[in-house]
C-alpha positions in Angstrom: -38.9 -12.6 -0.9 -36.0 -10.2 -0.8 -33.4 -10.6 -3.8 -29.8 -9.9 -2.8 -27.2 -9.8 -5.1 -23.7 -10.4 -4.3 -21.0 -9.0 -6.4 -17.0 -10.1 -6.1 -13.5 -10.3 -7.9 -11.7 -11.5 -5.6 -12.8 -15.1 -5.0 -9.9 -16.5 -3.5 -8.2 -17.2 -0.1 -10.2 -15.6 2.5 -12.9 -14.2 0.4 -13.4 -17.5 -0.9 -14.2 -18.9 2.4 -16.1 -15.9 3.4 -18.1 -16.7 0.0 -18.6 -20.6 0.6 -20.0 -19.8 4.1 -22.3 -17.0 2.8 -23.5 -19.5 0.2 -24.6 -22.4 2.8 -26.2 -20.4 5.1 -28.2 -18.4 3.3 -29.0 -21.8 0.9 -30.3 -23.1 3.7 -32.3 -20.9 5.4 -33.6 -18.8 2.5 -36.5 -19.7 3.1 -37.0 -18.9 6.6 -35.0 -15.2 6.4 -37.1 -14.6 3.4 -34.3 -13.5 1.2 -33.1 -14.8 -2.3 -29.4 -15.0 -2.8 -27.5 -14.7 -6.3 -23.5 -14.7 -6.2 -21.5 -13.3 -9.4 -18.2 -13.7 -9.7 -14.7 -13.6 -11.4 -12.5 -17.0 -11.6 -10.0 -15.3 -13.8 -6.9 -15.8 -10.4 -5.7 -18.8 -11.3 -6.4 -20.1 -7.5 -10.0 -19.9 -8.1 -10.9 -23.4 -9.5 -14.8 -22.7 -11.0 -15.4 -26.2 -10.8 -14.4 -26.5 -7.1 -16.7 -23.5 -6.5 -19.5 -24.7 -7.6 -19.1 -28.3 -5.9 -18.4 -26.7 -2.8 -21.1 -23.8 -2.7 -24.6 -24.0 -2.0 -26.3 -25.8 -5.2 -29.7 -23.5 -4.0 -27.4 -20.4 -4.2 -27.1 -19.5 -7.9 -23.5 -19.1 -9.0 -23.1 -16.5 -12.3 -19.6 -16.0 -13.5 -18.3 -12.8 -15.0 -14.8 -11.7 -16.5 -13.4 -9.3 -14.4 -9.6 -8.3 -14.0 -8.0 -7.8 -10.5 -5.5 -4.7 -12.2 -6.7 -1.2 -14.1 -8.1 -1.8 -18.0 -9.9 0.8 -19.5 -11.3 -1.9 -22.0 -11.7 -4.9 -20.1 -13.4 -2.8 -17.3 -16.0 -1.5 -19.2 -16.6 -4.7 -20.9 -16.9 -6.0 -17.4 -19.3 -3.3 -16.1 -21.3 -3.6 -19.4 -22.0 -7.4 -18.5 -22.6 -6.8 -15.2 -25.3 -3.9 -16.0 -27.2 -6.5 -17.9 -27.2 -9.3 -15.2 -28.1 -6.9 -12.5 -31.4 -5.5 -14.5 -32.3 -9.4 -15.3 -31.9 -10.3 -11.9 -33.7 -6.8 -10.1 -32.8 -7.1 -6.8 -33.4 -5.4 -4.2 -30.1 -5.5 -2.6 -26.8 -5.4 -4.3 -23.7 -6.0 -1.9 -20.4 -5.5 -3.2 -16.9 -7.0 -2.9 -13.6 -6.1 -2.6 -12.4 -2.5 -5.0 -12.7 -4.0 -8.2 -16.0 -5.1 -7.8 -16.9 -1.5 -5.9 -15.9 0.6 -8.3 -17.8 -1.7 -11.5 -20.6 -2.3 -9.6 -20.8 0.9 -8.0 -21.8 2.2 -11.9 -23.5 -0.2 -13.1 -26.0 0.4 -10.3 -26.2 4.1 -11.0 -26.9 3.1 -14.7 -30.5 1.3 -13.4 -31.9 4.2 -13.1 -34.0 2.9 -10.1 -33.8 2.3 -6.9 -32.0 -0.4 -5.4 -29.6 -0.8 -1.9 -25.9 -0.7 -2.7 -23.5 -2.4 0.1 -19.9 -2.1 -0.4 -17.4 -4.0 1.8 -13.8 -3.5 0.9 -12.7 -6.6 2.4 -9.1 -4.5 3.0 -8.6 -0.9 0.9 -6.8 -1.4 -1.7 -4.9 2.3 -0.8 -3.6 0.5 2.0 -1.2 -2.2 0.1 2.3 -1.4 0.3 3.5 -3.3 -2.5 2.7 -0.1 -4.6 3.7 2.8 -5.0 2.9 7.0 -3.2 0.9 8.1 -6.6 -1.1 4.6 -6.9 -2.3 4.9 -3.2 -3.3 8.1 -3.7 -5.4 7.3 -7.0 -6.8 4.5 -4.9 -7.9 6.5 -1.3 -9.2 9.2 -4.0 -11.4 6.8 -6.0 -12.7 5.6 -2.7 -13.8 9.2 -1.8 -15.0 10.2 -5.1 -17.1 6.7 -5.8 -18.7 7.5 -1.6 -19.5 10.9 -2.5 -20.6 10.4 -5.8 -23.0 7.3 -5.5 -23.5 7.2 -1.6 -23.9 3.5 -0.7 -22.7 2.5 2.7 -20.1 0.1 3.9 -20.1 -2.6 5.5 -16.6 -2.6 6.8 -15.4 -6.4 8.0 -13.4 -5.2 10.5 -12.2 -2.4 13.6 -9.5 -1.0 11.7 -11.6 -1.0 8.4 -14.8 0.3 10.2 -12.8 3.6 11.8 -11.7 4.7 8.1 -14.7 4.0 5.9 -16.9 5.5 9.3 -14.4 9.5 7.8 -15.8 8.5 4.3 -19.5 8.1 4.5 -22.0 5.8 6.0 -20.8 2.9 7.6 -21.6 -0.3 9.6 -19.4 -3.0 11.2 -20.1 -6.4 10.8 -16.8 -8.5 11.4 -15.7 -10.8 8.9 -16.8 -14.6 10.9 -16.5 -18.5 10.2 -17.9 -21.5 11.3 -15.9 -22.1 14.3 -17.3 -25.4 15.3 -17.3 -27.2 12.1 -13.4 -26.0 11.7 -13.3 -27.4 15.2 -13.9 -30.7 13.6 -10.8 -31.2 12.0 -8.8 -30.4 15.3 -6.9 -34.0 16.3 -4.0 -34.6 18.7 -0.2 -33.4 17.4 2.5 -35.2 17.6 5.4 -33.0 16.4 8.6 -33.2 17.4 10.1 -30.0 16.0 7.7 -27.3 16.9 6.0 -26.5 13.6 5.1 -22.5 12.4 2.9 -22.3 9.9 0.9 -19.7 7.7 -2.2 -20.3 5.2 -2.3 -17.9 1.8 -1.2 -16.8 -1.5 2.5 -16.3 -1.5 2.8 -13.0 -2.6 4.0 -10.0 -1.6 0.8 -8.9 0.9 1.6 -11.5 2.9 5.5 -10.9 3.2 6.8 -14.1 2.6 10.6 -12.2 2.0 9.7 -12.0 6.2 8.7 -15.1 6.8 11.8 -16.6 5.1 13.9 -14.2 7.1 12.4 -15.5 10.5 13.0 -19.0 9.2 16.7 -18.2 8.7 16.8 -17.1 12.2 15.3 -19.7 13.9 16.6 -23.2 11.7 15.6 -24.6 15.0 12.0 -25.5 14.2 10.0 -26.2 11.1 8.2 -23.7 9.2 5.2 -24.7 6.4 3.3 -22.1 4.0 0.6 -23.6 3.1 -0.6 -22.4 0.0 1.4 -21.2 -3.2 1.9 -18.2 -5.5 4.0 -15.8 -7.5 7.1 -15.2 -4.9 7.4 -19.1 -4.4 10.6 -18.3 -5.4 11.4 -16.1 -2.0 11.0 -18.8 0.2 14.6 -20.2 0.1 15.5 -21.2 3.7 15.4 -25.2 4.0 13.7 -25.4 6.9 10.5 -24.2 4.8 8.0 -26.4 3.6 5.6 -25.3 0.7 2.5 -27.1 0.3 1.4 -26.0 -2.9 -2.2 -25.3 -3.8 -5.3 -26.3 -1.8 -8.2 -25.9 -3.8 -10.5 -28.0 -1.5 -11.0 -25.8 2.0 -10.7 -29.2 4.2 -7.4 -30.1 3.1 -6.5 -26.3 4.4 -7.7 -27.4 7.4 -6.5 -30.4 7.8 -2.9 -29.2 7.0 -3.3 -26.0 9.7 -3.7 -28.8 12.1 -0.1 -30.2 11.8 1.0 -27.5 13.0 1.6 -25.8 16.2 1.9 -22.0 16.0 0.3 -20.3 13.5 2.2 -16.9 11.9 0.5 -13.8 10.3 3.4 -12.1 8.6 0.8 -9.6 6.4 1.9 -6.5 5.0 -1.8 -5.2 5.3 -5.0 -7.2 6.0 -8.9 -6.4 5.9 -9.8 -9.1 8.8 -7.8 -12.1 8.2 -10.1 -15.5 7.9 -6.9 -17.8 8.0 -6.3 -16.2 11.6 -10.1 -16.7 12.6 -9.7 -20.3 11.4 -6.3 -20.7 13.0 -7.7 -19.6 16.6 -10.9 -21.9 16.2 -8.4 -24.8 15.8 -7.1 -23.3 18.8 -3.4 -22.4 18.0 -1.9 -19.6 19.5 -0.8 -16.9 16.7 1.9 -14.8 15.8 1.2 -11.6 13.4 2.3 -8.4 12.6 1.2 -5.0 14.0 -0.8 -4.0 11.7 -5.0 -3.2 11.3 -6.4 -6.2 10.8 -4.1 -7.9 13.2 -4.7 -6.2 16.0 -8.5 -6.4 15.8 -8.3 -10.5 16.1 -5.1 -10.9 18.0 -5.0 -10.2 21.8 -1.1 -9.5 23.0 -0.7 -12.1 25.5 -4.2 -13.7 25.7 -4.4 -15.8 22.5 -1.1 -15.0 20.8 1.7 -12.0 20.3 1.8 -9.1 17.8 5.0 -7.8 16.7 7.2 -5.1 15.2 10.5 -7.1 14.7 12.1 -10.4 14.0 13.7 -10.4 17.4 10.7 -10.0 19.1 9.2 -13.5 16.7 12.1 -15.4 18.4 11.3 -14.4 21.9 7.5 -15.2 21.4 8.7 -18.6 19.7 10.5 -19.4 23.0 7.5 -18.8 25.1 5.5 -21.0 22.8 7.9 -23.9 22.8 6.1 -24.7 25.9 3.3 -26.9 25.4 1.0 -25.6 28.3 1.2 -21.9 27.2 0.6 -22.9 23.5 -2.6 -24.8 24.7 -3.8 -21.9 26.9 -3.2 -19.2 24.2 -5.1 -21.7 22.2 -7.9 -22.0 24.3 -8.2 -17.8 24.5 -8.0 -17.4 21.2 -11.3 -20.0 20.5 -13.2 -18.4 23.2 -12.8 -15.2 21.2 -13.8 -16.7 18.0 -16.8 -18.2 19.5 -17.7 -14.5 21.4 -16.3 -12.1 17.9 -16.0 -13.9 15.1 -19.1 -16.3 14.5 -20.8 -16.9 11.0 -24.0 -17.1 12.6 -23.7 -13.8 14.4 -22.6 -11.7 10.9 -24.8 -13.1 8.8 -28.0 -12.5 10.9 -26.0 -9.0 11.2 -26.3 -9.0 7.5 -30.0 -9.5 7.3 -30.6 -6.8 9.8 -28.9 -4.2 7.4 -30.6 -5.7 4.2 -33.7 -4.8 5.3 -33.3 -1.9 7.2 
C-alpha cells in the first residue's frame, strides 16, 4: 500500500473543496488504487470550521491538525515545521504532496530533515508572488523563495492550472494536472430560476484577491439588476452599493451550492487566481460567467463560448446586456458544462494523481 501524505494551510474556499473531494475519492477507493491517504492541516482562518471538516470529509481518510500561520513568523514557523517533522517520520510515507506556499516552504524542510528518501509534490494552488495586494519587495521575496526552495530541495510541481503550469515548467520539474470537481453531483443542485431581476453573483472570501472594491463599483453602475456575494470576510465593509446582497458564511459546501443556483450570471472579479473552483462549480451549474483577464481566468473561461473575460467595467455592462437574454445565458451555460465535463473532472485529476505518485 502506498502512503501519501497531504500537507495544506490553506483549507478554505477552493482548497477546501479541492480537499473534501480528494478526501472521498481516495476514501473510497483506497483500496482498489492501493494507496493510503493522511491529510494534515491548519484551521487557524477563521472560515475553516474543524468540526465541519471532519463531518464532511472522508471518515476512512485520517484528518491530523497542525498550527500553521498563513503570514511570515520566525517563531510560529519553526514551531510549525518542528511538528510537522515529527508527524511526517511517524507517518513514513512514501509520498508527501504539498499545498499552497505556506505549506511548501514548511514542508519542503521538514522533508529534507528525514534524511531519507521520500517523493515531494508541491502544488501552489496560485503563487503567492503573484498577489497584488502586496507590495514590489514582498513579490520579490516571494518569486525568490520559490526559486531558491526548487533549486535547493528539487521536488516537482504539480501546477493546477495553464497559467500556473507555464511558470513553475521556467522553475524546475513540473506536471499539469488541472484543479477538477464533481461536476455531476454539483449538477444535482441545479433547479428552475425564477428571477425577476437578473441576479450576478460571486462565491469567496471577501477580501482583497477577489476585488470586491470592483465588484461594488460594477454594482453601482448597473443598480439595474441584483448582485449577491456569497460568502463573507474582512472588506465586508467595501461592499456598500444597495443593490448588493451579502450572504454571510457558508460553512456547509451544499448551502454554497444551493445559493449559486439563485442566481443567473455568475462574476469572477479576482485580482489573481491559481484555477478558480467556484468558476468550475459555477459552469457545472451551467451559468454563463463573467471574470477578469487574468491567469487563471483565461484557462476556464472561453470568450464567447461559455461566458466573457474582461479588462474594464464598461466592457461588464455590455456582456450584462447580452446575458439579459435568457436563450444566450442558457447556451453559454450549456458550453461552459460541456467544458467542465471534457477539462475539469475530479475523476480525470485524481487518476492523474495516482499516475504521478507512483511514477
Amino acid at each position: 500500500m502506498l502512503k501519501v501524505v497531504h500537507v495544506v494551510e490553506a483549507l478554505a474556499g477552493g482548497v477546501n473543496t479541492y480537499f473534501k473531494d480528494l478526501s472521498c475519492y481516495f476514501g473510497a477507493e483506497q483500496t482498489a488504487l492501493g494507496i493510503n491517504t493522511t491529510i494534515i492541516y491548519s484551521a487557524n482562518r477563521k472560515e475553516v470550521d474543524g468540526a465541519q471538516i471532519k463531518a464532511s470529509f472522508s471518515n476512512t481518510v485520517p484528518l491530523i491538525e497542525l498550527s500553521m500561520q498563513r503570514e511570515f513568523s520566525l517563531i510560529k514557523d519553526l514551531k510549525a515545521t518542528r511538528e510537522l517533522l515529527k508527524l511526517v517520520r511517524k507517518l513514513d510515507p512514501d509520498v508527501v504532496h504539498l499545498h499552497s506556499s505556506k505549506a511548501g516552504v514548511l514542508g519542503r524542510i521538514a522533508c529534507f530533515f528525514l534524511f531519507k528518501k521520500v517523493k515531494v509534490f508541491y502544488t501552489p494552488h496560485g503563487y503567492a508572488f503573484l498577489r497584488t495586494d502586496i507590495s514590489a519587495f514582498k513579490k520579490v521575496t516571494y518569486r525568490a523563495i520559490e526559486l531558491v526552495f526548487q533549486k535547493l530541495f528539487k521536488n516537482t510541481t504539480i501546477a493546477c492550472g495553464d497559467a500556473e503550469y507555464t511558470i513553475a515548467k521556467k522553475m524546475g520539474p513540473s506536471y499539469l494536472v488541472r484543479n477538477g470537481i464533481n461536476v455531476d453531483e454539483i449538477q444535482t443542485h441545479c433547479t428552475a430560476l425564477t428571477n425577476s431581476v437578473l441576479t450576478i453573483g460571486i462565491v469567496g472570501r471577501i477580501t482583497a484577491a477577489r476585488n470586491p472594491e470592483l465588484f461594488n463599483q460594477i454594482a453601482l453602475e448597473n443598480p439595474q439588476y441584483q448582485f449577491v456575494w456569497i460568502g463573507d470576510g474582512e472588506l465586508r465593509p467595501t461592499l456598500t452599493a444597495t443593490n448588493i446582497r451579502i450572504s454571510g458564511w457558508f460553512l456547509n459546501h451544499p448551502n454554497v451550492l444551493r445559493e449559486l443556483d439563485k442566481i443567473d450570471v455568475y462574476i469572477q472579479t479576482s485580482l489573481w487566481e491559481g484555477l478558480p473552483i467556484a468558476v468550475l462549480e459555477a459552469m457545472a451549474m451551467q451559468k454563463p460567467v463573467i471574470a477578469t483577464n487574468i491567469p487563471g481566468n483565461r484557462d476556464v473561461v472561453v470568450p464567447n463560448e461559455g461566458g466573457f473575460l474582461f479588462d474594464s467595467i464598461a466592457e461588464v455592462k455590455d456582456y450584462l446586456d447580452l446575458l439579459k437574454d435568457k436563450n444566450t445565458r442558457a447556451q453559454m451555460g450549456k458550453n461552459g458544462h460541456v467544458r467542465c465535463q471534457k477539462l475539469f473532472s475530479n475523476d480525470r485529476k485524481f487518476k492523474e494523481l495516482v499516475a504521478l505518485y507512483r511514477q
